[in-house]
C-alpha positions as CSV (number, residue, x, y, z in Angstrom):
1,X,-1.7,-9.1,-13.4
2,X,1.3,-7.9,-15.2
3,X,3.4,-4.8,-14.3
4,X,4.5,-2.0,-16.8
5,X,6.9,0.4,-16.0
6,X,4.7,3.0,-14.0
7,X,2.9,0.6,-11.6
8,X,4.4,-0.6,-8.2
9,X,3.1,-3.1,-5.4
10,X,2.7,-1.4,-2.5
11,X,2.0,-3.1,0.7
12,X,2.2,-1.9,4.4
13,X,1.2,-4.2,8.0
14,X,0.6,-2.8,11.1
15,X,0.2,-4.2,14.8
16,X,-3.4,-4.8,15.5
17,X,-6.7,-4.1,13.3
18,X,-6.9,-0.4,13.5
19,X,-7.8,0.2,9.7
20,X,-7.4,4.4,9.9
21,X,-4.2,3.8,11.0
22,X,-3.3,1.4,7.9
23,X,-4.5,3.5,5.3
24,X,-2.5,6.3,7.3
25,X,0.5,4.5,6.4
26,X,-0.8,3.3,3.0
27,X,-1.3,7.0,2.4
28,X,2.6,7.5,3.6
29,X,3.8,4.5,1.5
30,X,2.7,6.2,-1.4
31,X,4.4,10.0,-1.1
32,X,7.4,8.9,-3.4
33,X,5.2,7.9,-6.2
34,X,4.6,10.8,-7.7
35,X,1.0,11.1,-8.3
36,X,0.2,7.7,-6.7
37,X,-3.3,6.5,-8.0
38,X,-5.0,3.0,-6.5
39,X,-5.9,0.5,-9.0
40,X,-6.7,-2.6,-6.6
41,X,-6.5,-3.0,-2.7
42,X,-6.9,-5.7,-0.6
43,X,-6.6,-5.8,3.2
44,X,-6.0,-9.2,5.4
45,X,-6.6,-9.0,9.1
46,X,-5.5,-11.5,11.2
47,X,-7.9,-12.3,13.7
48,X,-6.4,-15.2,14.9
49,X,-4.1,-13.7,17.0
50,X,-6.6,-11.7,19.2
51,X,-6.6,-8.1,19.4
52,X,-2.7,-8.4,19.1
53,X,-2.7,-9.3,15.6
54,X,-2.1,-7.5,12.5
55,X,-3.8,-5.8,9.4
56,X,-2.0,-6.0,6.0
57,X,-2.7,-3.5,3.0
58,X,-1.8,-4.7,-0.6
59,X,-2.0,-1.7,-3.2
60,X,-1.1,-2.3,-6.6
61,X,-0.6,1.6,-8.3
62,X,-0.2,3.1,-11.3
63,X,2.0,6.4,-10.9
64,X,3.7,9.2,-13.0
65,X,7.8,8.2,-13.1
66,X,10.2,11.0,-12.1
67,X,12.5,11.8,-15.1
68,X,16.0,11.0,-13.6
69,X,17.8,11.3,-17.4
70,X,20.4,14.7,-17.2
């Protein structure tokens, strides 16, 4: 998949497999996006490591771009 000029890859990983708490952050990831919609997500979980491992989100977004131009 290609990227155009208002879509971003977004990913966030946080200790252990708490998935609330990853889409929290998912959720905070997005705030400078203006208008931040999901296209695709994918999680990994790595439970390899026990309950001390880690949980990845992968976004890719399509959002509105801020007009910067004066």
């Amino acid at each position: 998949m290609s990227l155009i000029r208002t879509q971003a890859i977004v990913t966030v990983t946080i200790p252990g497999h708490d998935m609330g708490r990853a889409a929290e952050n998912l959720r905070q990831a997005l705030a400078p996006y203006e208008g931040a919609r999901i296209i695709s997500l994918t999680s990994k979980t790595n439970w390899l490591e026990g309950w001390n491992g880690r949980t990845s989100l992968l976004a890719a977004i399509d959002y509105t771009p801020t007009n910067t131009a004066n």
